[in-house]
C-alpha positions as CSV (number, residue, x, y, z in Angstrom):
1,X,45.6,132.9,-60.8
2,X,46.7,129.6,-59.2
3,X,48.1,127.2,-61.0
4,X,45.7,124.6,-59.2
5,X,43.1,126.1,-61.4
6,X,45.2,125.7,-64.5
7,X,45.5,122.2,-66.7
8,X,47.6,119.7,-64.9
9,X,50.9,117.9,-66.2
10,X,50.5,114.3,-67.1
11,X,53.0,111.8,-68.7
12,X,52.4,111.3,-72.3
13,X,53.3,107.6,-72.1
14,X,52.9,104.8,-69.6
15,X,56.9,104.3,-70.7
16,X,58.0,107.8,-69.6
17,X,56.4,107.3,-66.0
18,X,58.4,104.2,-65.8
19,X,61.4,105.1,-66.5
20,X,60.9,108.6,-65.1
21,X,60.4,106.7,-61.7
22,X,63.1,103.8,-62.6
23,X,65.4,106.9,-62.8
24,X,65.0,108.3,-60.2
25,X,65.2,105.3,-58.2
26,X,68.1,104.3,-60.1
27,X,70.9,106.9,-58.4
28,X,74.0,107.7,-56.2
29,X,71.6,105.0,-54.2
30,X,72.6,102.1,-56.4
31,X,75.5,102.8,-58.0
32,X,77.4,104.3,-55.3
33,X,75.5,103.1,-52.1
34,X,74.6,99.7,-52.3
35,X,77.4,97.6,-53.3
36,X,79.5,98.9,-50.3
37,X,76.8,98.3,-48.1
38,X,76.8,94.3,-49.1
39,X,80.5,94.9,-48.7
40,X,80.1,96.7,-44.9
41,X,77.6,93.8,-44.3
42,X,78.7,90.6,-45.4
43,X,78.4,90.0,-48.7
44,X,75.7,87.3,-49.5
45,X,73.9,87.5,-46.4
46,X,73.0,91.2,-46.7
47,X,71.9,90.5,-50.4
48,X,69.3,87.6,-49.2
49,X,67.8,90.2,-46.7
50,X,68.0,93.1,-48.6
51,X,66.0,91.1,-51.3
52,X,63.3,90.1,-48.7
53,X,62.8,93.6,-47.6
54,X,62.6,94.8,-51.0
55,X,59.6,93.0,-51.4
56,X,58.1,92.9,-47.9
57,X,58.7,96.7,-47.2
58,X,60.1,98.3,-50.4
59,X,56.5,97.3,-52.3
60,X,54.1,98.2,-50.3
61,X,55.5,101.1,-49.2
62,X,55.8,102.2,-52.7
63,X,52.3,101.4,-53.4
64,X,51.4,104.2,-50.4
65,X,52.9,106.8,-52.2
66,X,51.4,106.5,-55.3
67,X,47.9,105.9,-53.9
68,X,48.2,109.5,-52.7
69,X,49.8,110.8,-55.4
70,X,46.9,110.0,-57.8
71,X,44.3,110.7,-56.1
72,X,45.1,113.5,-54.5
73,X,47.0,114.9,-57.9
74,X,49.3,117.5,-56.0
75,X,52.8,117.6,-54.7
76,X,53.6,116.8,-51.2
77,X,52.3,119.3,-49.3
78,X,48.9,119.6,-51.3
79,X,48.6,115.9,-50.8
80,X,48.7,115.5,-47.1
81,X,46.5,118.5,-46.8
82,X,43.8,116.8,-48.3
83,X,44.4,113.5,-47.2
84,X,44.8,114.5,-43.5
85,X,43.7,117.0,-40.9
86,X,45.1,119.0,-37.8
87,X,49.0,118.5,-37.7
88,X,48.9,116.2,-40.5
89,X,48.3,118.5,-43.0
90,X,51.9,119.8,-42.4
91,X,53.9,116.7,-42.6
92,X,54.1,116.8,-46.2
93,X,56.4,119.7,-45.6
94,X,58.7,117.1,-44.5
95,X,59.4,115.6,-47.6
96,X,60.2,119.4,-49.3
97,X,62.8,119.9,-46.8
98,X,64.2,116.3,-47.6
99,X,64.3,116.9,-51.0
100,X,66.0,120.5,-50.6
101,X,68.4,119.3,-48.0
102,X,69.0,116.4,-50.4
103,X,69.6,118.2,-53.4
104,X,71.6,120.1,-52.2
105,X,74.9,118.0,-51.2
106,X,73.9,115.4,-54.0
107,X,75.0,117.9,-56.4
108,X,78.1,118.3,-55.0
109,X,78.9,114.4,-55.0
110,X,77.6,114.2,-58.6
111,X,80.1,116.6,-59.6
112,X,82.8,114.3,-57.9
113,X,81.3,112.0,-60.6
114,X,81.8,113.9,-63.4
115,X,85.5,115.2,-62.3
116,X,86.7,111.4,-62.1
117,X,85.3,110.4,-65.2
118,X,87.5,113.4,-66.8
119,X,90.0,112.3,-64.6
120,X,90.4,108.2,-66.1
121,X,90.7,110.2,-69.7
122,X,93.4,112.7,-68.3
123,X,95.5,110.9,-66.5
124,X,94.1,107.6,-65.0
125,X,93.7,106.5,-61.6
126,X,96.3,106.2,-58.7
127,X,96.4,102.2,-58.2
128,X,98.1,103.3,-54.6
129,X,95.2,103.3,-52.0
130,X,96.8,105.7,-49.7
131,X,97.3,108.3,-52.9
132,X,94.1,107.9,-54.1
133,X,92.8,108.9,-50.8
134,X,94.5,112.4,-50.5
135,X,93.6,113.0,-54.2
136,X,89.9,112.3,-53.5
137,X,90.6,115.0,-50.4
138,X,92.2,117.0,-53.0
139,X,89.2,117.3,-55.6
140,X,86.1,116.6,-53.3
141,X,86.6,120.2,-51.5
142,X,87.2,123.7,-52.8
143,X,86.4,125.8,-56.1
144,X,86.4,123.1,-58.5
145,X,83.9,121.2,-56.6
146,X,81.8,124.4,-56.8
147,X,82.2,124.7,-60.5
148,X,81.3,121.0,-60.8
149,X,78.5,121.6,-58.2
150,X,77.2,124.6,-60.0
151,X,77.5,122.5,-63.5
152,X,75.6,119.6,-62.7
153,X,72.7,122.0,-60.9
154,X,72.3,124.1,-64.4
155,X,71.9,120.2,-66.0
156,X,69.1,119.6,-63.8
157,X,67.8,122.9,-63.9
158,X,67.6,123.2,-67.8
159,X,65.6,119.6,-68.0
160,X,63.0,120.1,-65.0
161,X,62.3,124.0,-66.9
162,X,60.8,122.0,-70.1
163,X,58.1,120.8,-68.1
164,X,56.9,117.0,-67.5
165,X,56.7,115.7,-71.3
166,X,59.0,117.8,-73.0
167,X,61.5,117.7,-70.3
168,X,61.5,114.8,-67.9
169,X,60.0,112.7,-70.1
170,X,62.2,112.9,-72.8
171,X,65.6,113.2,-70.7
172,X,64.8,109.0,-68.8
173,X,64.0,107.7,-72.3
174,X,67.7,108.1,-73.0
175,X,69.3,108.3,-69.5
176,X,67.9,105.0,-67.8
177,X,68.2,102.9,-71.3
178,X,71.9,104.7,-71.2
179,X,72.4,103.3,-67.9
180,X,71.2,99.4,-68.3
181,X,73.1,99.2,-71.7
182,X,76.5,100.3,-70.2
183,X,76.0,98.3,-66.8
184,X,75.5,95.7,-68.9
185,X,78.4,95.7,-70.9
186,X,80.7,96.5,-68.1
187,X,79.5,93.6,-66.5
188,X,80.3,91.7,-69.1
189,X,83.9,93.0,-69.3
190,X,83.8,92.5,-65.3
191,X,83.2,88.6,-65.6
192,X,86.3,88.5,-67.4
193,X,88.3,89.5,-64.7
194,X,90.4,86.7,-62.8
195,X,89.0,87.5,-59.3
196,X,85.4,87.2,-60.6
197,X,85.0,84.1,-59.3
198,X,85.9,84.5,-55.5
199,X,83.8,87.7,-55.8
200,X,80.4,86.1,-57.3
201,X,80.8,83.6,-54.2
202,X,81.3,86.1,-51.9
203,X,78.4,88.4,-53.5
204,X,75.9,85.6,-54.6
205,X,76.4,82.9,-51.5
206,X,74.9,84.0,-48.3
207,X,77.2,82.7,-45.4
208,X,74.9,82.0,-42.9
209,X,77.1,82.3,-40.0
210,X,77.9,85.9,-41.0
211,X,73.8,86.9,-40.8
212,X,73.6,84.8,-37.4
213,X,76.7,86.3,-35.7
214,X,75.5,90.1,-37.6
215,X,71.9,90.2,-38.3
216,X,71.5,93.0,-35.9
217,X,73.5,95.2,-38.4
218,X,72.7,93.7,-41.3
219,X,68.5,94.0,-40.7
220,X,68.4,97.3,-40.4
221,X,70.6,98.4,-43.3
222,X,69.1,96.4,-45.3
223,X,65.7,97.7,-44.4
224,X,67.1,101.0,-44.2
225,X,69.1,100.5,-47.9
226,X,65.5,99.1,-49.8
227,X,63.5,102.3,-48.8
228,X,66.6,104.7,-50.2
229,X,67.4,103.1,-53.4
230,X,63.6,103.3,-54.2
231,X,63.3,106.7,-53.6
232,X,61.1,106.6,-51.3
233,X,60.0,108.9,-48.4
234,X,61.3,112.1,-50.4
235,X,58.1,112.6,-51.8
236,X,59.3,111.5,-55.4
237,X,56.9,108.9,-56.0
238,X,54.1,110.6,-54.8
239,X,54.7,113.7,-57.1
240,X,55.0,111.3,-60.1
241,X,52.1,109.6,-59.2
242,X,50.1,112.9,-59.3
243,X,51.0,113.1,-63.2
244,X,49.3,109.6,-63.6
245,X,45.5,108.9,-65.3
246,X,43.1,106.9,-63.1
247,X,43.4,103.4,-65.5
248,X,46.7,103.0,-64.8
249,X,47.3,100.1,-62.6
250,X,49.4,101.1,-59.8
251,X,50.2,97.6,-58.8
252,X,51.9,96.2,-62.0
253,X,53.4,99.7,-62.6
254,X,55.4,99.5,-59.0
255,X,56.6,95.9,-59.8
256,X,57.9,96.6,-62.8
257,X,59.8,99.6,-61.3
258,X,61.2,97.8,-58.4
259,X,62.0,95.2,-60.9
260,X,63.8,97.0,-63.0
261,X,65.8,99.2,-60.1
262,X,66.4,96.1,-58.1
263,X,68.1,94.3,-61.2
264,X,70.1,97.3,-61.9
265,X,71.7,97.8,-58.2
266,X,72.3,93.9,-59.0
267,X,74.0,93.8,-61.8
268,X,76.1,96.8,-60.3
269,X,77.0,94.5,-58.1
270,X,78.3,91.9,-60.3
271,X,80.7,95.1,-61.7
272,X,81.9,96.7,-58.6
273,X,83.7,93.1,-56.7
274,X,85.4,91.5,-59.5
275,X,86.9,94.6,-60.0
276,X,88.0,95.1,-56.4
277,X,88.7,91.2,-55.9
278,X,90.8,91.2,-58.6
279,X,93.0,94.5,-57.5
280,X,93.0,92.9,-53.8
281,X,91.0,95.2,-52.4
282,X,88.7,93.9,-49.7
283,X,85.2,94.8,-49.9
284,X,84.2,95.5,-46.6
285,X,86.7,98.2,-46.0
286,X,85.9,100.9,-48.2
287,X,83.2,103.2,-46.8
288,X,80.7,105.9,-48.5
289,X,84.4,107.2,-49.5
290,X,85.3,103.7,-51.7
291,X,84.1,104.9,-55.0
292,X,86.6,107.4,-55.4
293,X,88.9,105.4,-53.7
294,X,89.4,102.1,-53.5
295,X,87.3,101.9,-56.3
296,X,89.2,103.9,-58.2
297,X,92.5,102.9,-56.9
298,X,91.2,99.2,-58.2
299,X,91.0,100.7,-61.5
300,X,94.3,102.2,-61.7
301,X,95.6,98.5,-60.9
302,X,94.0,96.8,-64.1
303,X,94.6,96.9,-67.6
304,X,92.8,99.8,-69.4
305,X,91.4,100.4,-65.8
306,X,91.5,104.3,-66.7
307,X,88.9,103.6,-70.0
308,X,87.3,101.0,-67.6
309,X,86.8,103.8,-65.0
310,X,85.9,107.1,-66.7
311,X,82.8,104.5,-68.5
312,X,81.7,103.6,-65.0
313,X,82.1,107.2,-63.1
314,X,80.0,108.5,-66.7
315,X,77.9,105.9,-65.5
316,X,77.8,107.1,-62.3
317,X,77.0,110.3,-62.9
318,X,74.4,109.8,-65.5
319,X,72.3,107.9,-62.9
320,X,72.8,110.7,-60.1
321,X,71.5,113.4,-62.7
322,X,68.3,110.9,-63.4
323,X,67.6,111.0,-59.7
324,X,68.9,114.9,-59.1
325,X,65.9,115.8,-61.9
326,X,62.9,113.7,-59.7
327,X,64.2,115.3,-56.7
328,X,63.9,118.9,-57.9
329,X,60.6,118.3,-59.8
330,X,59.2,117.7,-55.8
331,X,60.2,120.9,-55.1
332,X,58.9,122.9,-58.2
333,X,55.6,121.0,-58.2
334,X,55.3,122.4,-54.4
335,X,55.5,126.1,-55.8
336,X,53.7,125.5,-59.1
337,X,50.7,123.7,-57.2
338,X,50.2,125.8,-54.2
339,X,51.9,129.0,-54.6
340,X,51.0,129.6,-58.4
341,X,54.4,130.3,-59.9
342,X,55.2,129.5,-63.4
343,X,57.3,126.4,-63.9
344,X,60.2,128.3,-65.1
345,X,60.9,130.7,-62.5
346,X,60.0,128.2,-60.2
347,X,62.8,125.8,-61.4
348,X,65.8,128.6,-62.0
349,X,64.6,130.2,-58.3
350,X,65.1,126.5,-56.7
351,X,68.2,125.7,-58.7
352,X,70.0,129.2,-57.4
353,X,68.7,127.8,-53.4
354,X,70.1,124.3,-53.6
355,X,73.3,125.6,-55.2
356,X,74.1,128.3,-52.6
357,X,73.0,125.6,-49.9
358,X,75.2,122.9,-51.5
359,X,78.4,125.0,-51.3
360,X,78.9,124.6,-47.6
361,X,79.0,120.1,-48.9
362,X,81.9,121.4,-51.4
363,X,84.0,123.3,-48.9
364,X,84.2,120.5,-46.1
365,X,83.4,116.7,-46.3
366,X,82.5,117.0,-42.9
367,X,79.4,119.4,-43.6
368,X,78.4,117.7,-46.5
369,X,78.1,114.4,-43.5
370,X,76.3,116.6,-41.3
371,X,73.8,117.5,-44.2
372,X,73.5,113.9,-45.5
373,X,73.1,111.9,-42.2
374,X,70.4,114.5,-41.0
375,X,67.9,114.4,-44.8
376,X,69.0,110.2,-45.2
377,X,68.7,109.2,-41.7
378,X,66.1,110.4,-40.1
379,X,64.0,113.0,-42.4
380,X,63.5,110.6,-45.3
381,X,62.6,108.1,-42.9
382,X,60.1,110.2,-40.9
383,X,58.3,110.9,-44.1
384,X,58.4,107.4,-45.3
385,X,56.9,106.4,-41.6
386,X,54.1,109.6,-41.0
387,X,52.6,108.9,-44.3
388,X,52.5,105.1,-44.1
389,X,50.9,105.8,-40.6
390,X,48.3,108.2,-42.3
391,X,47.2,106.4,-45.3
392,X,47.5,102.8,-43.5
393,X,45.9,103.0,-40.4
394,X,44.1,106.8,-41.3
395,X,42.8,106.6,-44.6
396,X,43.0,102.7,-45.7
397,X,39.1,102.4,-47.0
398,X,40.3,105.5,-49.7
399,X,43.7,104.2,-50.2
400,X,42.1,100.6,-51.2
401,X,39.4,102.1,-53.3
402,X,42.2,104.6,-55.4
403,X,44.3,101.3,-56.1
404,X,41.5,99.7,-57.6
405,X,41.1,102.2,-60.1
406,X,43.0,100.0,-63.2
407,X,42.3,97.2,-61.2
408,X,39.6,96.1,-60.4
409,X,38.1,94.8,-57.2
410,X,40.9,93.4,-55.0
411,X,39.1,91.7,-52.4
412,X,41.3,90.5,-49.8
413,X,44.6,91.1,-51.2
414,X,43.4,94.8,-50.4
415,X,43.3,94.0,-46.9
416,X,46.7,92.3,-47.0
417,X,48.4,95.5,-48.6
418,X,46.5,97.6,-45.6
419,X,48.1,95.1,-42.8
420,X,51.7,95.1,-44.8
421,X,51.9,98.7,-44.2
422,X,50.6,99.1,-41.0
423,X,53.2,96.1,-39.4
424,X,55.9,95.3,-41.2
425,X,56.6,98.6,-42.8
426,X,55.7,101.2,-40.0
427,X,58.1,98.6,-38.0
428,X,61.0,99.0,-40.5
429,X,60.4,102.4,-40.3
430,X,60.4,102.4,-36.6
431,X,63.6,100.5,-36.8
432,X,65.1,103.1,-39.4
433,X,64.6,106.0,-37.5
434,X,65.3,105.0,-34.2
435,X,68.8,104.0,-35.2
436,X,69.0,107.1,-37.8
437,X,68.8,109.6,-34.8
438,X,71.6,107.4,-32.4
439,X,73.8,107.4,-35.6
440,X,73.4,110.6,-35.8
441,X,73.9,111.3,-32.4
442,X,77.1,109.8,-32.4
443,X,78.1,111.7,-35.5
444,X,77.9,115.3,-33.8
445,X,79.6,114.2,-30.7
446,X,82.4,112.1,-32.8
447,X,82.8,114.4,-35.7
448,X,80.8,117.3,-36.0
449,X,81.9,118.9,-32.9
450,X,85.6,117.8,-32.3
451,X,85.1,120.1,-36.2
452,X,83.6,122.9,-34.6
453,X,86.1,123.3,-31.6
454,X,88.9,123.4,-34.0
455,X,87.4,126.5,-35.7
């Protein structure tokens, strides 16, 4: 029998779906992405606009995935099947690929997490940044990165098996409290720091000749940077939503999630440049690379930088393994809700794919780029911008009736949802992916091939 016949999943508190969703949102994204993007794009100025799109674009966009989510109640690919027709019904595919593809090398990276945090306990960090770079070359590749990889995925694995309450559920009522009390605390310890000062201005004080000389580089990562660190466009939301009950007001719920996830990436903020302003490290050199080096080459420059360090890469990795769990749970509610298997099998059977797929990522960084800039760049995009096409311009009248539901009547501010997502969002989009493929582009003929000639 098909499972769609069976009982249905469904969180057991409003507080689980929160932080189930704050979780997820709350990853690699934010703790590892975002401050060396404000450091790659000017400091304050890519703060302001990231801000405005997180509310212009990041909200509303948001608000489209869990409209579908609920009232379709199925994964991905069960939910654009119902909610469109012809070549729609496939797109949710789409976000089952992303999620695979993403899973798969995100694994491997969270294991770099969990090997430097052993590393600050073992033997600290190498202040030299030249050293600290062949050491992260060292560990990032070969069969301990496997190990790791294969650790991490068995973590995920054993927590998506218990099901929605009794797994998921219970694992983000520890993990994202975990998460705010420690980024907390090390931001505390962080204001101590003697460069904390220059860094907060640099951080907190948008120079406004920076975003008029750059704003053609800063726009789009920051548009690009608010739809990834909210999860969305990997299907996640929309699979959580399709655990929710109809009196649950989907509006308030989304605030308080992007509320929550946007003052987290914040405050990782406020840890991350004291500590490289006070080790004389400058910001905007590091790269998707910094956090295990310069980062961590900071670290080994201040006092008690190796406790300091093995707390924030725990950090670290605890926040990749809330996001790891939403991204798998895309995948098994695809096979539980349209191919009938039994949660179990379903997640051990997935877990074995994405760590047999995620080995390539630990044997050479440059696959694990070729992997990430193909699922970030332009899948998670295209997702992101098919669906907001479909349920804003497509399927609007259902999309303003679901949200109601918990509500009430919205009158115009419906409307004004509908026109967010149909301009400024499918624009974003537009923007995203358009420069997602050139990037990537230039990736194969820079890197990926000048790799495959030397084989």
């Amino acid at each position: 029998m098909s499972s769609v016949d069976s009982p249905r999943e469904s969180w057991a508190t409003r507080l689980g779906f929160i932080f189930a969703a704050v979780g997820s949102a709350v990853g690699l994204g934010n703790v590892w992405r975002f401050p060396f993007q404000v450091g790659q794009e000017g400091g304050g100025a890519f703060l302001l606009i990231y801000l405005l799109f997180i509310v212009l674009v990041g909200f509303p966009a948001m608000l489209v995935e869990f409209v579908a989510g609920r009232y379709t109640e199925r994964n991905p690919v069960g939910a654009l099947k119902q909610l469109g027709t012809g070549l729609w019904e496939y797109v949710g595919w789409i976000f089952v690929v992303t999620g695979f593809v993403i899973l798969s090398y995100y694994s491997v990276v969270a294991g770099w997490t969990i090997r430097y945090a052993v590393l600050g306990l073992q033997d600290g960090y190498l202040a030299d940044v030249e050293a600290a770079e062949a050491q992260f070359v060292s560990l990032a590749v070969g069969l301990e990165a496997i190990l790791l990889h294969a650790l991490f995925m068995a973590v995920v694995v054993t927590v998506v098996a218990f099901g929605v309450e009794r797994g998921i559920e219970l694992a983000v009522k520890v993990l994202v409290p975990a998460i705010i009390v420690i980024a907390v605390g090390m931001a505390i310890y962080a204001f101590t720091l003697e460069g904390a000062g220059e860094a907060y201005t640099y951080y907190l004080a948008p120079d406004l000749e920076v975003l008029a000389d750059d704003w053609r580089s800063i726009v789009p990562a920051a548009a690009g940077q608010a739809f990834f660190t909210l999860s969305l466009g990997m299907g996640v939301m929309l699979t959580y939503a399709s655990y929710l009950q109809e009196d649950r007001n989907l509006a308030t719920d989304s605030a308080i999630i992007i509320g929550f996830d946007t003052a987290i990436a914040f405050i990782v903020g406020l840890i991350v440049f004291p500590v490289l302003f006070t080790a004389g490290v400058d910001p905007a050199a590091p790269g998707p690379g910094a956090i295990f080096v310069s980062l961590a080459a900071a670290f080994g420059d201040l006092t008690l930088g190796w406790l300091v360090g093995a707390v924030f890469f725990a950090t670290v990795a605890v926040a990749a393994l809330s996001s790891a769990i939403s991204l798998l749970e895309v995948l098994v509610s695809y096979l539980i809700d349209e191919r009938g298997i039994g949660r179990v099998p379903a997640t051990v059977a997935l877990g074995g794919g994405l760590f047999v797929l995620g080995i390539p990522s630990a044997l050479d960084l440059v696959l694990l780029d070729l992997f990430d800039g193909f699922a970030d760049q332009i899948l998670l995009v295209l997702g992101g911008l098919l669906l907001s096409v479909l349920v804003g311009w497509r399927r609007s009248d259902l999309a303003i009736t679901e949200l109601e539901l918990g509500i009430g009547d919205l009158g115009p501010y419906g409307d004004a949802w509908i026109w967010a997502v149909r301009i400024p969002v499918i624009a974003a989009l537009l923007v995203a992916l358009t420069l997602g493929i050139l990037g990537y582009i230039e990736f194969l003929q820079d890197d990926f091939w000048p790799w495959v000639q030397e084989l």
